[in-house]
GUVO-776585 format. One record per residue (C-alpha): residue number from 0; residue in three letters; x, y, z. Coordinates in pm, 1 decimal. Example, Ala and Ser with C-alpha at 12.3 -4.5 7.8 and 13.67 -1.06 7.14 Angstrom:
BEGIN
  num  residuo        px        py        pz
    0      ALA    1230.0    -450.0     780.0
    1      SER    1367.0    -106.0     714.0
//
This chain:
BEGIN
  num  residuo        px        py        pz
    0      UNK    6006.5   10142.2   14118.0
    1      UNK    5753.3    9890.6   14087.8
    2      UNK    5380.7    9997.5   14072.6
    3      UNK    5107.9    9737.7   14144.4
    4      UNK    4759.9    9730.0   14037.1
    5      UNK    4539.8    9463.5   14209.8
    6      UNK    4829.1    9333.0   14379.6
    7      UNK    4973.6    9278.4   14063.3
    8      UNK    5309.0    9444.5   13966.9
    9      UNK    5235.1    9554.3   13586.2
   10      UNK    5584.7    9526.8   13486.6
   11      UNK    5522.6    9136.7   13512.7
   12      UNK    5213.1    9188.9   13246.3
   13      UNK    5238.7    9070.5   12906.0
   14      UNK    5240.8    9362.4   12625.0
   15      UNK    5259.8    9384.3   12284.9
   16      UNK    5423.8    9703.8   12107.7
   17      UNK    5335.2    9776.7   11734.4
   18      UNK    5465.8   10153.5   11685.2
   19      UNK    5866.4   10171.3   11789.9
   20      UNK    6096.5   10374.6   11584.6
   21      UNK    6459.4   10249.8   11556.6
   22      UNK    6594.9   10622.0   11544.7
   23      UNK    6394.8   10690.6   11870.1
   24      UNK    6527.2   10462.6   12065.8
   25      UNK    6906.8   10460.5   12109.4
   26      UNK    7092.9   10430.7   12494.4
   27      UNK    7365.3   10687.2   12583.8
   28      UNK    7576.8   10427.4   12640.8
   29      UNK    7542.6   10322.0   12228.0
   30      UNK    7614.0   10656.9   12129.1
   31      UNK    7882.8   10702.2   12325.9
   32      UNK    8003.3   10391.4   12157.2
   33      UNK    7900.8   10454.6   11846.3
   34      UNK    8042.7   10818.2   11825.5
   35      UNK    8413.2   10665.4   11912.0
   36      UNK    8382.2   10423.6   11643.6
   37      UNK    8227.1   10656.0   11383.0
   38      UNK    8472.7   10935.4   11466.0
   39      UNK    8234.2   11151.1   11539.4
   40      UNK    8257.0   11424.0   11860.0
   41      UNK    8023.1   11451.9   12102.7
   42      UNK    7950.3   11795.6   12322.5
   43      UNK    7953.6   11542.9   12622.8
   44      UNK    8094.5   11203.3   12706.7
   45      UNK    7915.4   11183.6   13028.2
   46      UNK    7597.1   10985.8   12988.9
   47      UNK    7370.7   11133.5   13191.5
   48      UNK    7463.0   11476.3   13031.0
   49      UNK    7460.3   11327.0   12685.7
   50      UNK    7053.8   11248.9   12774.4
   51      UNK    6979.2   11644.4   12729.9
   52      UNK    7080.8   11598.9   12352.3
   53      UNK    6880.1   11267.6   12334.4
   54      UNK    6532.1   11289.2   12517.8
   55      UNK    6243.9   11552.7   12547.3
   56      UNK    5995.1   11556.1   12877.8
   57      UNK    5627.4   11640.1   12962.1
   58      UNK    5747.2   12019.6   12879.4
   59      UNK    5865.8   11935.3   12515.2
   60      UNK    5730.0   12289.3   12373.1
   61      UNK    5658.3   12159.6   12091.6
   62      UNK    5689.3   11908.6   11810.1
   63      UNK    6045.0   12064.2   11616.6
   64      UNK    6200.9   12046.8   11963.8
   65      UNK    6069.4   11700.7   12018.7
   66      UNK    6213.7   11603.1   11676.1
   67      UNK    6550.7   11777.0   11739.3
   68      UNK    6678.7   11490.4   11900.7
   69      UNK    6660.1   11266.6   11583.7
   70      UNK    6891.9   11478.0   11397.3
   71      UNK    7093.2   11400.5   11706.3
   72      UNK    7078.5   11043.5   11724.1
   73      UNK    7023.2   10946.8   11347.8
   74      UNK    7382.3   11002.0   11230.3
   75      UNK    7474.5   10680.0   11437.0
   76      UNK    7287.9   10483.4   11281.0
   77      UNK    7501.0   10485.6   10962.0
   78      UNK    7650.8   10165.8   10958.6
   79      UNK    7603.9    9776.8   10936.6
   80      UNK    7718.4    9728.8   11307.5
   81      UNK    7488.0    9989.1   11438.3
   82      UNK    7202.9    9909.0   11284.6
   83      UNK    7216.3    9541.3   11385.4
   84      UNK    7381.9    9677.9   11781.1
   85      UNK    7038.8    9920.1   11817.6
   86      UNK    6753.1    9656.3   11708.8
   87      UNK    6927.1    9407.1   11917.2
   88      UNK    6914.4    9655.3   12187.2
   89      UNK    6535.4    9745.4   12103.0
   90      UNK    6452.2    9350.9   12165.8
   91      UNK    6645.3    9345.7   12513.2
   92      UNK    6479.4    9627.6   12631.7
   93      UNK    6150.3    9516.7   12504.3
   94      UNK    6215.1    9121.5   12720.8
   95      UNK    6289.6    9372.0   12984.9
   96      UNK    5922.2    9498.0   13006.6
   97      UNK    5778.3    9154.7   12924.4
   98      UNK    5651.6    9216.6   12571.9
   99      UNK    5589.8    8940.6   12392.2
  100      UNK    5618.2    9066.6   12045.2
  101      UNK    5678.0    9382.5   11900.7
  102      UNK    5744.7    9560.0   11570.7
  103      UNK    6021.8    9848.2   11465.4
  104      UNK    5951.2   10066.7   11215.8
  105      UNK    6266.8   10250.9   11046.3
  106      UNK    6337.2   10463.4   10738.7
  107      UNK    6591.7   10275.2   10503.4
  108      UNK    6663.3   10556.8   10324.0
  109      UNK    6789.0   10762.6   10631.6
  110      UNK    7022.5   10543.8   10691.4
  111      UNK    7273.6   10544.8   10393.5
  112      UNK    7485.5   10833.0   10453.8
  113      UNK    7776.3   10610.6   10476.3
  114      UNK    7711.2   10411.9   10160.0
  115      UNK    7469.4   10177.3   10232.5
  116      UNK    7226.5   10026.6    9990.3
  117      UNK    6864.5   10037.3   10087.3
  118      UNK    6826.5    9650.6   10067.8
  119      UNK    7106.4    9603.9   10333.5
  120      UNK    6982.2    9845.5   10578.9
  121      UNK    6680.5    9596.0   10607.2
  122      UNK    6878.9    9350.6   10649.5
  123      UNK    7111.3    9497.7   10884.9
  124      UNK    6797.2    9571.1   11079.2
  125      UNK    6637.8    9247.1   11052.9
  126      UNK    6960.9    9066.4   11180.0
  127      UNK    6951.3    9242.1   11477.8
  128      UNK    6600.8    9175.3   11532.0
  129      UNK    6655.0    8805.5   11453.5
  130      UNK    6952.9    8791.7   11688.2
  131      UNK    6704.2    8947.8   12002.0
  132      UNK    6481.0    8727.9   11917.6
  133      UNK    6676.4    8408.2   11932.6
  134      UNK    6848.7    8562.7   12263.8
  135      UNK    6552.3    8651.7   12427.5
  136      UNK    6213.3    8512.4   12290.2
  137      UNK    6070.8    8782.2   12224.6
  138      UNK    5925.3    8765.0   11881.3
  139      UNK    6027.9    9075.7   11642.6
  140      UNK    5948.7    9191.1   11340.1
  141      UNK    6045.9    9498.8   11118.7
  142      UNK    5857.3    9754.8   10916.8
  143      UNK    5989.4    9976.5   10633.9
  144      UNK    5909.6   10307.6   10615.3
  145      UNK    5844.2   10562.2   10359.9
  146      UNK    5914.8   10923.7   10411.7
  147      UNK    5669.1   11205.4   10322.0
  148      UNK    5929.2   11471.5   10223.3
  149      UNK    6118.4   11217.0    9996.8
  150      UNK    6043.9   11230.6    9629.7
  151      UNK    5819.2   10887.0    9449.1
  152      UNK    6221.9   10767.9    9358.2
  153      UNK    6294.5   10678.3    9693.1
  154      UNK    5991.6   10595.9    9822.9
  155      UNK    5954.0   10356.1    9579.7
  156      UNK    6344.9   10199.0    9611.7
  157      UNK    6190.0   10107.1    9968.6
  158      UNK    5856.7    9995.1    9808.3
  159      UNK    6067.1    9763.3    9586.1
  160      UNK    6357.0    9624.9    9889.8
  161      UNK    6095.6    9554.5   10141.5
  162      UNK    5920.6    9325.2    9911.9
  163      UNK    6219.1    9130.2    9870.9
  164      UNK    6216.6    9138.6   10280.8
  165      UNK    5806.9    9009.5   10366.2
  166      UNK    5848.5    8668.7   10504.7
  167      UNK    6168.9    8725.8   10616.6
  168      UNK    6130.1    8915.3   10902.1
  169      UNK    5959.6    9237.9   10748.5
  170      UNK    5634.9    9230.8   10797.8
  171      UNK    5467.1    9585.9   10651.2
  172      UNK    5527.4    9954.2   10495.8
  173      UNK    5442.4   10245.9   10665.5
  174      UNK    5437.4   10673.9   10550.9
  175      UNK    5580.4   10888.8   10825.3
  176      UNK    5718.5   11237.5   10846.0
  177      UNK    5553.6   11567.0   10800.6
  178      UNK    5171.9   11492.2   10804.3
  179      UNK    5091.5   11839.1   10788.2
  180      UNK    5276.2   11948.8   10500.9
  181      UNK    5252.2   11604.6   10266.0
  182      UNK    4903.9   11502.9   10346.3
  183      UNK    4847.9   11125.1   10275.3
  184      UNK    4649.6   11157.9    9919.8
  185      UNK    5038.7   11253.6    9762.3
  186      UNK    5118.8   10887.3    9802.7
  187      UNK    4796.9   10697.5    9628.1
  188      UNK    5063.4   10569.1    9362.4
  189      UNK    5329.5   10456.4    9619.1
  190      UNK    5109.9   10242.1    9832.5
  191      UNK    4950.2   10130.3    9512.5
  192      UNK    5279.3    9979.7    9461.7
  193      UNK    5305.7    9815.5    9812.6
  194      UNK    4954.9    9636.0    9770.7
  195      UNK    5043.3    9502.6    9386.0
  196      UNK    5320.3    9340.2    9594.4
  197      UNK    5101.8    9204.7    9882.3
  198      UNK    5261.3    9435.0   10146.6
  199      UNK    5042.7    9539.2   10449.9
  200      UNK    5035.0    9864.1   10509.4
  201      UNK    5019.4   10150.0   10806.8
  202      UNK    5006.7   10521.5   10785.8
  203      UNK    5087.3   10739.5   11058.4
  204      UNK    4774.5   10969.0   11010.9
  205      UNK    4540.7   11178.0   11229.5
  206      UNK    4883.5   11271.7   11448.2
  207      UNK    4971.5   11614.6   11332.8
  208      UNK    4660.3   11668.8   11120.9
  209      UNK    4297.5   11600.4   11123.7
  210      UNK    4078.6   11325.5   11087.1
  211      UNK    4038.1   11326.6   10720.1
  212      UNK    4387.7   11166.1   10716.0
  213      UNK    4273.7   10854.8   10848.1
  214      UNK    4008.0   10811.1   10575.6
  215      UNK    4216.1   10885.3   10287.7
  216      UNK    4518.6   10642.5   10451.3
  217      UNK    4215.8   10357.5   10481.0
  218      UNK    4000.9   10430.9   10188.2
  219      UNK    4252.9   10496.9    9922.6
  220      UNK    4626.5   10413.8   10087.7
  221      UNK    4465.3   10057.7   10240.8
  222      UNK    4588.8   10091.5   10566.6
  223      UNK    4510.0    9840.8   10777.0
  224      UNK    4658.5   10023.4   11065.5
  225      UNK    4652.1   10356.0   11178.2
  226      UNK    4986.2   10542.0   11330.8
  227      UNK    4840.3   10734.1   11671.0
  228      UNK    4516.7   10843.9   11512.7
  229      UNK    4434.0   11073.5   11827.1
  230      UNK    4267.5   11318.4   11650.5
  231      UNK    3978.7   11069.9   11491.0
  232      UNK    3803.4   11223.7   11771.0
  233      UNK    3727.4   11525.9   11542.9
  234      UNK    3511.0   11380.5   11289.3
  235      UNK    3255.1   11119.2   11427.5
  236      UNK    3166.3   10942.8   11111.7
  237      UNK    3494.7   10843.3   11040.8
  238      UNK    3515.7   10732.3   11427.8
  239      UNK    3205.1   10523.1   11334.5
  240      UNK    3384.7   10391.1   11043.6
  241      UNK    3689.3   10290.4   11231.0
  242      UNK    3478.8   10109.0   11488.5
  243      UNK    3272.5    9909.3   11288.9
  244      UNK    3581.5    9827.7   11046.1
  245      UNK    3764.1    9719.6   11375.3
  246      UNK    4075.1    9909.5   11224.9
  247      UNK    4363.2    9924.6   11483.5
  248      UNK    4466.8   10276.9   11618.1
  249      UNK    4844.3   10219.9   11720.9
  250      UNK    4804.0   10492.2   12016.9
  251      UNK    5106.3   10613.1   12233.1
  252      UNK    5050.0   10818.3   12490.5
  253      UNK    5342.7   11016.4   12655.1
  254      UNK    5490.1   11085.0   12295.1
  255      UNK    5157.6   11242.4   12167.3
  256      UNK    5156.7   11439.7   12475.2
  257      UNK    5524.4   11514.0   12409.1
  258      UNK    5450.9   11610.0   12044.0
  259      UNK    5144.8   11822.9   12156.1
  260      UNK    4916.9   11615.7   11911.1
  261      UNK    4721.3   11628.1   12217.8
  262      UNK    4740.1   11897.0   12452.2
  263      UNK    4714.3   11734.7   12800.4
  264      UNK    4656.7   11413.6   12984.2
  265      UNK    4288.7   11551.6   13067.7
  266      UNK    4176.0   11536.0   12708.6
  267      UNK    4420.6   11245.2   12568.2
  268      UNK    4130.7   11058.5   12412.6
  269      UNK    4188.7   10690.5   12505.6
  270      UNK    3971.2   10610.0   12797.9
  271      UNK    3671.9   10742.5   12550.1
  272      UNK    3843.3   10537.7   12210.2
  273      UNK    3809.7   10239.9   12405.6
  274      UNK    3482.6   10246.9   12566.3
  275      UNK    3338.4   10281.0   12213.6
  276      UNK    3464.4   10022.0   12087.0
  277      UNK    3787.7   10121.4   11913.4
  278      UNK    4054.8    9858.1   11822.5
  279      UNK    4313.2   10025.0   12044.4
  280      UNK    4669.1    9908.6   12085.7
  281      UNK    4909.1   10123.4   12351.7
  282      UNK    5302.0   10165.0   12210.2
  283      UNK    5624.9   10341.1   12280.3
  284      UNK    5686.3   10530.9   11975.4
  285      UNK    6016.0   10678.8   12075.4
  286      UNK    6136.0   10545.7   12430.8
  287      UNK    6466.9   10694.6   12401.4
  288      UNK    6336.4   10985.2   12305.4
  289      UNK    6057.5   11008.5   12527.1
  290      UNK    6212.6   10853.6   12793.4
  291      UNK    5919.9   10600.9   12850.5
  292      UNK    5864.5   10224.4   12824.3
  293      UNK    5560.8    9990.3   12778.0
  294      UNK    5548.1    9998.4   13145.9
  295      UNK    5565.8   10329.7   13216.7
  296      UNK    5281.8   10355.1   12921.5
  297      UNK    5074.3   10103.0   13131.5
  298      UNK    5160.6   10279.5   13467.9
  299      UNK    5027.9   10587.2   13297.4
  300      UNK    4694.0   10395.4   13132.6
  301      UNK    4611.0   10263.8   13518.4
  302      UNK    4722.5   10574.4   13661.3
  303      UNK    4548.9   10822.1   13514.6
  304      UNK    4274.2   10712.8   13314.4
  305      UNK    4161.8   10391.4   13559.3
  306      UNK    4259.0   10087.5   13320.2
  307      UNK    4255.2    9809.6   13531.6
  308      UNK    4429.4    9464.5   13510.7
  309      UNK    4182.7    9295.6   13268.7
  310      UNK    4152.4    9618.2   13026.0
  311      UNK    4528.1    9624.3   13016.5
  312      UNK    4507.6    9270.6   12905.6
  313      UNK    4225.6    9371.8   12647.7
  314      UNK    4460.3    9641.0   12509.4
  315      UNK    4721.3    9358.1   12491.3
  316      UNK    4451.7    9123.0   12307.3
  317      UNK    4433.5    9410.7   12092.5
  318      UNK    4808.1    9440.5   11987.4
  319      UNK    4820.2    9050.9   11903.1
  320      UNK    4483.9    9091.8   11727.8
  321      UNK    4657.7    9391.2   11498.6
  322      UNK    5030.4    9210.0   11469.5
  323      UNK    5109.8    9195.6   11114.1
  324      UNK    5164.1    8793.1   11185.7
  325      UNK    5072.9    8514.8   10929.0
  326      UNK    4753.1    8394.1   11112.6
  327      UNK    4866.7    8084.5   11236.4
  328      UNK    5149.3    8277.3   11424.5
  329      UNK    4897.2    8537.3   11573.9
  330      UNK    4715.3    8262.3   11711.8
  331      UNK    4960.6    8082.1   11867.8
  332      UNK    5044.7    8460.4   12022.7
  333      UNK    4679.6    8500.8   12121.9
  334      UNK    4682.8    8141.4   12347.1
  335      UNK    5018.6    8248.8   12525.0
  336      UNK    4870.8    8582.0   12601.3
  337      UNK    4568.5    8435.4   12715.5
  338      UNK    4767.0    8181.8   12902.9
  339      UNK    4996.4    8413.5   13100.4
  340      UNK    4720.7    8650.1   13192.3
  341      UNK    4528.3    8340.0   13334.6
  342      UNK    4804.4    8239.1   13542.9
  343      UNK    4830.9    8624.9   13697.8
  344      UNK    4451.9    8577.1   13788.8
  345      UNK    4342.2    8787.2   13482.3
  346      UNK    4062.9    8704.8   13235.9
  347      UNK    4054.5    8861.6   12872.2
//
């Protein structure tokens, strides 16, 4: 269904998304596929069934259920073919929604139960990207990430492959996982690593855990970015920080609601972020998982928190602003932005 705002359909607005995971966002119809050639059985073969095993809703209970349905779906994504098939897949689905550029994040080392190297899992990736990209014009870029519950070893193999990677499609590191349990002050040493090698660098932080994880991941991880960052509402002076630094929260609303990093729509934080000045960008996260889409994310944004046309562009602004582009690139993004939203009637 198509849902205007102002007359204006916002399927048909440019976005931007920063924060997708590759592992959160395969079809049925891939796994089906995938399973057949992997030899692996399924406890359906009817795709709408198969979507119980694949996606949480709004009453996700909680966070392990929510992540349940990556030890699902990650054992497809074992293999040179797959990886390439899902990032292509990513890009489609991206043109689909009319975003203009967007960024997946994946784990190398998650993906070499079948024998593959950590350097060709990137490029696996990156191929499909490239091939989505070239297909559909949307511009795509990868991101390498480090786990929290894998040892320095093979954090530091990805440290070490995606620097062989920036430039050629790759464009930053990241530290997911556990936030709770490996707080981001364990991994000083590996992002050292990343920054001797002029990688940028995000860190989901300030999800699962409080506020103090965004300073550490800025002060002493140099994150330029911030994964969700929903709960920077907790401690005001590192809010303050955050604002006048301009540092980009990568927010995305119906997973955190999912997750329970934030209880309920009536105290999701982002109308409040933005009208203080925060450099927010709105992303997917998980769209297979969470069943959404960047324009089901901007349905929800006009829906219920009363963005309008012009602050959806601003959030858009915001995503080119944060893209982990060479600058001459993120320029050339900002002036088509600007461009398309002027021919809808929209100023930013």
């Amino acid at each position: 269904m198509n849902i205007h705002l102002n007359g204006i359909d916002i399927s048909s607005l440019p976005k931007i998304d920063l924060h997708v995971h590759l592992d959160g966002s395969l079809r049925p119809q891939t796994v089906l596929d995938l399973a057949e050639s992997h030899g692996v059985q399924l406890p359906t073969t009817d795709k709408h069934a198969l979507l119980s095993h694949m996606q949480v809703n709004e009453d996700c209970s909680s966070l392990q259920d929510y992540l349940s349905k990556f030890h699902f779906t990650t054992r497809f994504l074992q293999t040179a073919i797959a990886l390439e098939r899902v990032a292509f897949e990513i890009v489609e689905k991206a043109n689909r929604h009319h975003c203009k550029y967007i960024e997946i994040r994946f784990a190398p080392q998650l993906h070499r139960e079948r024998g593959l190297y950590t350097e060709e899992v990137i490029h696996y990736v990156l191929a499909g990207l490239k091939r989505g990209e070239q297909q559909f014009g949307v511009r795509a870029r990868g991101i390498a990430i480090c786990m929290r519950h894998h040892d320095h070893q093979q954090n530091m193999e990805v440290i070490h492959a995606a620097s062989k990677y920036i430039g050629k499609g790759l464009v930053a590191v990241d530290l997911a996982g556990d936030e709770a349990s490996y707080p981001p002050e364990l991994f000083r040493e590996i992002f050292a690593a990343s920054h001797r090698r002029d990688i940028p660098v995000t860190i989901h932080a300030g999800e699962a855990a409080g506020a103090a994880n965004i300073h550490e991941a800025v002060s002493n991880l140099g994150a330029t970015r911030i994964g969700h960052g929903v709960r920077l509402q907790e401690a005001p002076e590192i809010m303050d920080m955050m604002i006048a630094r301009q540092i980009p929260l990568e927010m995305c609303p119906v997973s955190n609601i999912q997750t329970k990093a934030v209880s309920n729509w009536e105290s999701y934080p982002i109308r409040d972020y933005f009208e203080r000045g925060l450099m927010i960008t709105v992303n997917t996260d998980n769209p297979g998982v969470s069943g959404t889409s960047m324009t089901k994310e901007y349905r929800i944004l006009a829906e219920r928190f009363g963005f309008t046309t012009s602050e959806l562009g601003q959030i858009a602004m915001n995503g080119a602003h944060a893209a982990f582009l060479e600058e001459s690139e993120k320029a050339k993004l900002k002036r088509e932005l600007r461009e398309e939203f002027a021919s809808l009637g929209i100023s930013v």
